[in-house]
C-alpha positions in Angstrom: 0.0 0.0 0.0 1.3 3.8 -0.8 3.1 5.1 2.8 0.5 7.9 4.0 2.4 11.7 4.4 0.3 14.3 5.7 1.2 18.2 5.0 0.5 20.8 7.3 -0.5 24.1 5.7 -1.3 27.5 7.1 -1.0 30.5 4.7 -1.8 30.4 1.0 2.2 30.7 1.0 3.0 27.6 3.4 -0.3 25.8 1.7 1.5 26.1 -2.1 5.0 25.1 -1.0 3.7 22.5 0.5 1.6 21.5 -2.7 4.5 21.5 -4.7 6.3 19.1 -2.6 3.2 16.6 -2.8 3.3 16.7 -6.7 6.9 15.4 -6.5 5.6 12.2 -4.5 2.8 10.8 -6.8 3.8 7.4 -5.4 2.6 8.1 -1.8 -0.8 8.7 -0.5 -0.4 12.4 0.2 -3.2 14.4 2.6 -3.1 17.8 3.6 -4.6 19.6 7.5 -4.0 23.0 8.5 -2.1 23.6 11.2 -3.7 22.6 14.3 -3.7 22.1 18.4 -5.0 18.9 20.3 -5.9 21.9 23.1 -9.8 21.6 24.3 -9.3 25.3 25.6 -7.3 26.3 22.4 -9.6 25.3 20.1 -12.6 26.7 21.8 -11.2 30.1 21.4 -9.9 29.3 17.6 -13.6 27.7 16.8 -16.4 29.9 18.6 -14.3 33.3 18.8 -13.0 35.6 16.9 -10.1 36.8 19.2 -7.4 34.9 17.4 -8.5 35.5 13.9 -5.1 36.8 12.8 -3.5 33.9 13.6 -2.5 31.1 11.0 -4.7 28.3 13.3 -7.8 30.2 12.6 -10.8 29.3 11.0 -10.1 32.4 8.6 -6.6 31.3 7.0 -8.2 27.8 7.3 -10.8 28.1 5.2 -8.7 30.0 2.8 -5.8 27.2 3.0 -8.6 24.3 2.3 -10.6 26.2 -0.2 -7.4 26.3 -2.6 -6.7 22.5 -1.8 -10.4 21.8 -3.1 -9.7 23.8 -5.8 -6.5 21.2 -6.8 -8.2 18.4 -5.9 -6.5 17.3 -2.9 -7.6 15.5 0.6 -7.9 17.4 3.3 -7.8 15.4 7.3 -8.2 18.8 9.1 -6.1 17.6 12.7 -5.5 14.2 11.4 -8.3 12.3 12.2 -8.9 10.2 9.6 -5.7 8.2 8.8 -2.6 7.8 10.9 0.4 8.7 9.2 3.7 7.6 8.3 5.1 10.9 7.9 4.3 14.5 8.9 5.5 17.6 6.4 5.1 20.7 9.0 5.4 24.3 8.2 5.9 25.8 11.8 7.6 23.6 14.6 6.3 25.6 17.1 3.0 23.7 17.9 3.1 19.6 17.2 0.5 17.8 18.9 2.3 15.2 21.3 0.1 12.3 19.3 1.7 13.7 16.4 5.5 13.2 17.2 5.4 9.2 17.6 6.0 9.2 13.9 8.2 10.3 11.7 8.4 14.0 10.8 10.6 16.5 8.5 10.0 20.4 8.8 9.8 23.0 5.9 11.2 26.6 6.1 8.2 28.6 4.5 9.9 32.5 4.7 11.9 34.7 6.8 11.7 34.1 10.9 10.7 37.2 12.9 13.1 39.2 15.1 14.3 37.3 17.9 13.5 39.5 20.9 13.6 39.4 24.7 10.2 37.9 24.6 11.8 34.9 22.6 15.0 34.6 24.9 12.6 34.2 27.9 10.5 31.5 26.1 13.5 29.6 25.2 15.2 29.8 28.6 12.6 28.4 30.2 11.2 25.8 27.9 8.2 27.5 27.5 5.9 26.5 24.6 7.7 28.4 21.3 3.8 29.7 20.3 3.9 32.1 23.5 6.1 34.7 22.0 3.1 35.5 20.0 5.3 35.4 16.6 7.3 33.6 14.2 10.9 34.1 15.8 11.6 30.5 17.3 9.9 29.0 14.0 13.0 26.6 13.2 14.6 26.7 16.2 12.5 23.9 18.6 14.7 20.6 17.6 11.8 18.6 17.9 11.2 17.5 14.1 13.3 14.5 12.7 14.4 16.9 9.6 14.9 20.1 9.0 14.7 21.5 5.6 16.4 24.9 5.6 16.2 27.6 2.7 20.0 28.4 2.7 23.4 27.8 4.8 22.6 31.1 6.3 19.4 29.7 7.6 21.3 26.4 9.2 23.8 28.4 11.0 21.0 30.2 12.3 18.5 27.9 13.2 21.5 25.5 14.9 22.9 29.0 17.4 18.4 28.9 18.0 18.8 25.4 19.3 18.0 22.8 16.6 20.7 19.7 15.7 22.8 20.6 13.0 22.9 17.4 12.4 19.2 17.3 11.3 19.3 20.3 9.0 19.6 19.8 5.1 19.6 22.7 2.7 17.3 22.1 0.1 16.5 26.1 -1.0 12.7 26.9 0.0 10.0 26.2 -3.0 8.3 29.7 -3.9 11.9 31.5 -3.1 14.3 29.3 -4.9 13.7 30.7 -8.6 13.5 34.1 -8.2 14.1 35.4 -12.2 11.6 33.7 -13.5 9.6 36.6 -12.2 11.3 39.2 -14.4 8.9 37.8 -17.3 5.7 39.3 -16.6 3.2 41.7 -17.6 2.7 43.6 -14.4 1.7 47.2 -16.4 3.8 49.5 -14.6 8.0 49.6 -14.2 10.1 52.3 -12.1 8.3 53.2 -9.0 9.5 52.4 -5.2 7.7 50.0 -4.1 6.1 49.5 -0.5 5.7 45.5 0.9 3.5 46.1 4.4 3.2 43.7 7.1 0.2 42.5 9.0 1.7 43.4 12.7 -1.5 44.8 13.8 -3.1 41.9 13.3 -1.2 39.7 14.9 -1.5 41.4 17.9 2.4 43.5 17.9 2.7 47.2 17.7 3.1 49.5 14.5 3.1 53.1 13.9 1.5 53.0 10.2 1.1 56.2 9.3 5.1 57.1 10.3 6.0 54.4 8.3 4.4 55.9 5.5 6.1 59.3 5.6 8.9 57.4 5.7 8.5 55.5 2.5 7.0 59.2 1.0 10.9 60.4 2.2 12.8 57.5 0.2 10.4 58.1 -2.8 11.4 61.5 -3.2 8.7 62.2 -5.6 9.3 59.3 -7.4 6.1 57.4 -8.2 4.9 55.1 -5.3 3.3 51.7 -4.9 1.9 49.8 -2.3 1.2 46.1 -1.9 -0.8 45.5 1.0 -0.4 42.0 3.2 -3.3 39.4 2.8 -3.8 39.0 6.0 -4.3 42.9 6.6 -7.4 45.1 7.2 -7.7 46.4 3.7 -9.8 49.5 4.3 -7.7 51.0 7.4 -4.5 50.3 5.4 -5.8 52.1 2.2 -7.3 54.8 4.2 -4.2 55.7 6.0 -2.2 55.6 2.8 -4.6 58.0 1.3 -4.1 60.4 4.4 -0.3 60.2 4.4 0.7 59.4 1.0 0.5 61.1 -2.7 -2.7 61.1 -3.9 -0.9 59.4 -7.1 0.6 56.1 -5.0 -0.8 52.9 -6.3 -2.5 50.4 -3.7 -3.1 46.9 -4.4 -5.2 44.6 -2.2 -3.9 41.6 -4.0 -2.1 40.8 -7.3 1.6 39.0 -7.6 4.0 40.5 -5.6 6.8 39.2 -7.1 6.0 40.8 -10.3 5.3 43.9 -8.7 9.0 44.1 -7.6 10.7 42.2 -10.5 9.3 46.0 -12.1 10.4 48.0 -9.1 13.7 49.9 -9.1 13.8 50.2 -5.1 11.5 48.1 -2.3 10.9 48.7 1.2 9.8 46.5 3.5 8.8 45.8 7.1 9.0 42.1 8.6 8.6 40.6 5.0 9.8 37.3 3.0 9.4 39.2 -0.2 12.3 41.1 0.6 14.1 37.9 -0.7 12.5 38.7 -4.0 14.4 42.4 -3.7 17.8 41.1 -2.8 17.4 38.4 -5.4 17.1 40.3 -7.9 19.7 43.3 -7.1 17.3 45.9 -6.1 17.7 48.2 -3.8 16.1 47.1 -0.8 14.7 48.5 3.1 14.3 46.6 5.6 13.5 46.3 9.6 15.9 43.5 9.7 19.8 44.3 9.3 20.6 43.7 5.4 23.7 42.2 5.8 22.0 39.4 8.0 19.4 39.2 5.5 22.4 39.4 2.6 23.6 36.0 4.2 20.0 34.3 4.7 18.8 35.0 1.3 17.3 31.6 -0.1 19.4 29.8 -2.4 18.8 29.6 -5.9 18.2 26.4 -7.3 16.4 26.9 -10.6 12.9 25.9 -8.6 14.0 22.5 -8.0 13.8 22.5 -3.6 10.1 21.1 -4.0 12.1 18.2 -5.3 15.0 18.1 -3.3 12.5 18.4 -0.3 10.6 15.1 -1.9 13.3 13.2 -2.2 14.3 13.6 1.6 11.1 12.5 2.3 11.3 9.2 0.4 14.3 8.6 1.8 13.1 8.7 5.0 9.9 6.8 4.5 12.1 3.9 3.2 14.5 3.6 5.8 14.0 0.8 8.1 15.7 1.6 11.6 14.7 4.5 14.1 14.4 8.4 14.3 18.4 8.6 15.3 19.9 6.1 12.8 18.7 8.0 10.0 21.4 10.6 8.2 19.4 13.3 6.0 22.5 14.6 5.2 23.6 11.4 3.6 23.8 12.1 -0.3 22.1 9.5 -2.7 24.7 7.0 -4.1 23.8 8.3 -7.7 23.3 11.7 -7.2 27.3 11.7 -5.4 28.6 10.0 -8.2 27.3 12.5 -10.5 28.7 15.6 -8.4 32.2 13.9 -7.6 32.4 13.1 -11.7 31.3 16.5 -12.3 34.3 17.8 -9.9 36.2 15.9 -11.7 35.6 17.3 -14.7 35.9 20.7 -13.2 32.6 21.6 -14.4 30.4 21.9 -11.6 
């Protein structure tokens, strides 16, 4: 019988990466849930309030998440209940189910970590749960996957000085991030402006002076013609609103669109706490950032030509076919083939 793997999604982001890694195992039995928690109390206030709606668990980015599976034709088991598994794809290490460890399980880097803060040095210090420091900054860094799958050597470095094995992370380049120039052919109308990424801090419950931000990105413009992209996850009609009050009345807003195009066409980008700043550094634009751009310089997802989907894959049939427990397996063993190929390559001096 095909080996059961079960991917958990969360944004439309996280959901699509994880998508492409299923199309690269049409041998296996693949299902997908959104992120969930096994906690009575949790789920009460995910399911019958609204005070969490900004988060990835909620019902919001849930029914988002499973609309687009429907739309591909894929099974969902929202908080595995209807098969057991023999492998678990996460997107966030920072809330497994203890049901939901006995098996095997390999973690996917989905985008850039947030700032690791006091809040997060506290949390970690005291083994706290990583979801209390209400953000993404430990996201990586809990060791409690199997594998790691990180999106460059930058990421490893990091993610081992957080706390994870090195021994369990494999750099496999991040799907969505990994072929960056392809997004230079596209037919996004408009070229040469300075382009604004925002962030949805407000809605996840951290602090942002939005309309100082926007003078800001009016200053590094300097009259030059101004767009803003607005996060998904944002409330659309305070963001606009505020941009109207502080902005050019001739700044473009977009609600939604591809944001990759939009700064494959930019000649500068400023962001806040934003993957897509990847996209900027990728592609030698000028970039802003809240995070020091040397770090971000070294972190920058590798560049693969799109193929981490199927690097990632691959792991996970390796791991599905090996026979001993958790610790005998090496993920950073290279296949017998593909080693032959690189040494001869070397050999050659054409790698």
């Amino acid at each position: 019988m095909k080996k059961k793997v079960l991917f958990i999604t969360g944004s439309l982001n996280q959901t699509s990466q994880m998508h492409q890694i299923a199309n690269e195992l049409p041998d296996m039995d693949c299902w997908f849930s959104q992120l969930f928690t096994d906690w009575s109390f949790g789920n009460f206030l995910l399911h019958r309030t609204t005070i969490f709606n900004g988060i990835i668990m909620s019902d919001k980015f849930r029914l988002k998440s499973e609309a687009y599976l429907r739309q591909h034709g894929l099974q969902i088991d929202y908080q595995a209940k209807l098969n057991t598994y023999d492998l678990v794809v996460y997107c966030s290490d920072m809330l497994i189910p203890a049901r939901m460890r006995k098996g095997k399980t390999l973690w996917v880097q989905e985008g850039m970590v947030d700032k690791y803060n006091i809040l997060s040095k506290i949390v970690k210090a005291l083994k706290l749960p990583p979801s209390l420091c209400g953000n993404t900054s430990l996201n990586g860094s809990s060791n409690v996957c199997d594998i790691y799958c990180a999106a460059s050597q930058g990421y490893k470095q990091y993610f081992t000085e957080k706390g994870t094995d090195a021994r369990k992370i494999v750099v496999t380049g991040m799907p969505n991030y990994d072929d960056i120039e392809q997004f230079l052919d596209n037919d996004f109308p408009y070229r040469d402006y300075v382009m604004v990424a925002t962030t949805d801090m407000r809605e996840t419950f951290r602090f942002e002076n939005r309309p100082a931000f926007i003078r800001e990105a009016v200053e590094i413009a300097n009259g030059r013609p101004l767009l803003f992209k607005l996060h998904p996850n944002e409330n659309f009609e305070r963001a606009e609103l505020e941009i109207r009050q502080h902005a050019p009345e001739s700044t473009m807003v977009y609600r939604s669109g591809n944001t990759n195009h939009m700064i494959a066409n930019c000649c500068e980008l400023i962001t806040q706490y934003s993957t897509v700043v990847y996209t900027g550094i990728a592609l030698g634009k000028k970039v802003h950032s809240w995070f020091d751009l040397e770090q971000l310089e070294r972190l920058c997802p590798e560049q693969n030509g799109g193929t981490s989907a199927k690097s990632i894959a691959g792991l996970c049939r390796r791991y599905l076919k090996h026979k001993g427990d958790k610790a005998s397996f090496n993920p950073q063993m290279i296949p017998v083939q593909k080693k032959a190929i690189r040494e001869y390559a070397e050999i050659l001096n054409i790698r």
